[in-house]
Steps between C-alpha positions, in 0.01 A plus 500: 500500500140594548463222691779577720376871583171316609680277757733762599157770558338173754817456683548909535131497648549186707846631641305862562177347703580544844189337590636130340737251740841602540598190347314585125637812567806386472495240263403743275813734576711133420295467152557853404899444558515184290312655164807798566380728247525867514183523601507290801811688572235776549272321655731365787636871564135628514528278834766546595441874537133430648533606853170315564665192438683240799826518481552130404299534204717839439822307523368192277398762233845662520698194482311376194558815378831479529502100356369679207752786460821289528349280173497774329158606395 
């Protein structure tokens, strides 16, 4: 578990760097949709609700959000 929160904190700061390629960026938003754990339910709405953010990384976030609702979790 521990070890999850730790990977779940990197990929919520990588996801958050603006400064980083569009395409970590993004891989990141992926990662945090396939762990699909309450917390990177969070996570992924914290983005989603970021009007800093491009809207393509806004939509990813919300459709892996989504991904993550319909399982149940």
């Amino acid at each position: 578990m521990q070890e999850q929160t730790s990977e779940l904190k990197k990929l919520a700061a990588i996801a958050a760097d603006l400064e980083l390629p569009a395409e970590l960026r993004t891989n990141a938003i992926e990662q945090l949709g396939r762990i699909g754990s309450h917390e990177a339910l969070l996570v992924l709405l914290d983005i989603v609700a970021s009007e800093k953010r491009v809207l393509k990384e806004r939509d990813l976030a919300l459709k892996q959000a989504r991904g993550i609702i319909k399982a149940g979790h």
